[in-house]
N, C-alpha and C positions, 0 to 999 in steps of 0.2 A: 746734076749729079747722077742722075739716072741714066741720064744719056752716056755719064763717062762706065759706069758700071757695066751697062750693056755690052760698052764698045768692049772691054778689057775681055769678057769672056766668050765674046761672039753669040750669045745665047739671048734671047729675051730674058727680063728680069719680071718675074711674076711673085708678088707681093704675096697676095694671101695664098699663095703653094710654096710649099718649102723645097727645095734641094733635095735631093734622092738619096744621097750619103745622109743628110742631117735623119732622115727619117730611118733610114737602115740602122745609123747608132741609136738614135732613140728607141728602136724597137727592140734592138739587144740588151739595152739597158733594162728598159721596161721589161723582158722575159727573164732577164739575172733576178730583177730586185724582184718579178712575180713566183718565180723558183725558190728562193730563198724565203719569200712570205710563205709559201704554199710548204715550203720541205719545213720550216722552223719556230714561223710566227703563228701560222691557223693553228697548227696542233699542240701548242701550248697554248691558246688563246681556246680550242678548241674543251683540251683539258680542264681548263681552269673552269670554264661554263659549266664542267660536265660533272665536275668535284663540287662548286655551288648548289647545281641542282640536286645532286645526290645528299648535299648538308641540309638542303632548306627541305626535302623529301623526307630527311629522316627525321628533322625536326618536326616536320606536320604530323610523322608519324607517330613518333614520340609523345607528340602533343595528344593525337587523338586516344593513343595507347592510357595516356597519362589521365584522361577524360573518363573516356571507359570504366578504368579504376576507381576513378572518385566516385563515380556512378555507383558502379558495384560498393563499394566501400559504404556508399552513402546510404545504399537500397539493405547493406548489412545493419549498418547502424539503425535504419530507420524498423528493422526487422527486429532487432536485440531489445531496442525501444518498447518494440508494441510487445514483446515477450514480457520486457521487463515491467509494464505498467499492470500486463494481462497476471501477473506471478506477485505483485503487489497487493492488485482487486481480490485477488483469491488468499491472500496473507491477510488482507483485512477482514475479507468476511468471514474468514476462519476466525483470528481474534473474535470478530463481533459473535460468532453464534457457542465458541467457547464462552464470552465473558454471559451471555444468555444463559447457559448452563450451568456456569458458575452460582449465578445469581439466583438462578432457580434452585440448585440445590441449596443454599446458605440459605434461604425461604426456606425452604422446606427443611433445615436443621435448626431453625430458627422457631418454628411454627412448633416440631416436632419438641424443642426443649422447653416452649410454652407451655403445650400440651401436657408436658411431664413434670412442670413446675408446679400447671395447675392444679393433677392429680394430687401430687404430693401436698399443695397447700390445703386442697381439699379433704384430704386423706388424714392431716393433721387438725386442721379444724373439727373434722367426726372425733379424731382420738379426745381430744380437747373438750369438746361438747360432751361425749362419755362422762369423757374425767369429772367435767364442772355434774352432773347429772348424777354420778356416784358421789362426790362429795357433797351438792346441795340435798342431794336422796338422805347421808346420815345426817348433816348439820338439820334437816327438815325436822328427820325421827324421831332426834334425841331430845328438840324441841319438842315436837309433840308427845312425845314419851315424857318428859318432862310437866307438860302443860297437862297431859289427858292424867298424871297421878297427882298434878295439884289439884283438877276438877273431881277424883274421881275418891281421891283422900287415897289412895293404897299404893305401896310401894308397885310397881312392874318390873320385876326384876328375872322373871324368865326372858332366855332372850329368844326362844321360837313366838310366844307369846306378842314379845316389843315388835321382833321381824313381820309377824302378821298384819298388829297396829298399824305400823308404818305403813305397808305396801298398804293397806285397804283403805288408807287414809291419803296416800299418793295416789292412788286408783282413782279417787276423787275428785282429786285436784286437777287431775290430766283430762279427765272426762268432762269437770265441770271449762278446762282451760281448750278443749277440743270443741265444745258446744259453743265458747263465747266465740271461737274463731269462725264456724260455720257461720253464725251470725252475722258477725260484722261482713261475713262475704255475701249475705244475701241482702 
């Protein structure tokens, strides 16, 4: 069969070379469909790449914008934070050194209405003691004014007189009741 191909075109038939026509349309072909990729397909193809890169760009940036923020946001909070614990410590020890004072003063209003309690109880035990010492002074007298005119047989009935009795006879008593006290302390 090669033999008749040969003969039909006068030409040698060479196998692995093609034809000069077959290769002229192929290479028309090949420069239309290269034109047509280069005027239509890259720069849409092109585009498209260029619009991805520009979404995934502005996403990273986005992202790092977005990062940044939390940062700062986080470095505020963590700032509001230490304000607010430092504005707490200072609220406490404000309470603690007012309730200090509080306490120290109710001590010392405490102490002061003792003080004045005790005056006045004391103040009242003297009026008291008086009192019982005015009254056991005449129940004393009129006993002994009594007692010194049963001994004495005679009425006493001046009363500068009884008032003398008495006191010099309470004078006595105090003196001899001052000397047992000295006493017993020695």
């Amino acid at each position: 069969m090669i033999s008749i191909a040969s003969a039909s075109t006068g030409e040698g038939f060479n196998v692995l070379f093609p034809a000069i026509y077959d290769i002229v349309w192929s290479l028309v072909v090949f420069v239309v469909i290269a034109l047509f990729f280069w005027k239509f397909v890259i720069p849409a193809f092109t585009k498209t790449l260029a619009e991805r890169e520009e979404k995934i760009e502005g996403g990273i940036k986005k992202a790092e914008l977005a990062q940044a923020e939390a940062a700062r946001q986080r470095g505020e909070q963590e700032r509001l934070l230490a304000e607010a614990r430092a504005e707490a410590n200072e609220i406490r020890e404000a309470a603690r050194a007012e309730s200090e004072q509080i306490k120290a003063e109710k001590k010392a209003e405490t102490q002061a209405e003792l003080d004045r309690m005790t005056a006045a109880a004391k103040a009242q035990i003297e009026a008291e003691r008086q009192s019982a010492l005015v009254s056991l002074r005449s129940e004393v007298g009129q006993l002994a004014v009594t007692l010194a005119s049963g001994v004495v047989g005679e009425e006493l009935s001046n009363d500068q007189r009884q008032h003398a009795i008495v006191d010099r006879f309470l004078a006595g008593l105090e003196a001899g009741e001052a000397r047992g006290t000295q006493e017993t302390i020695r």
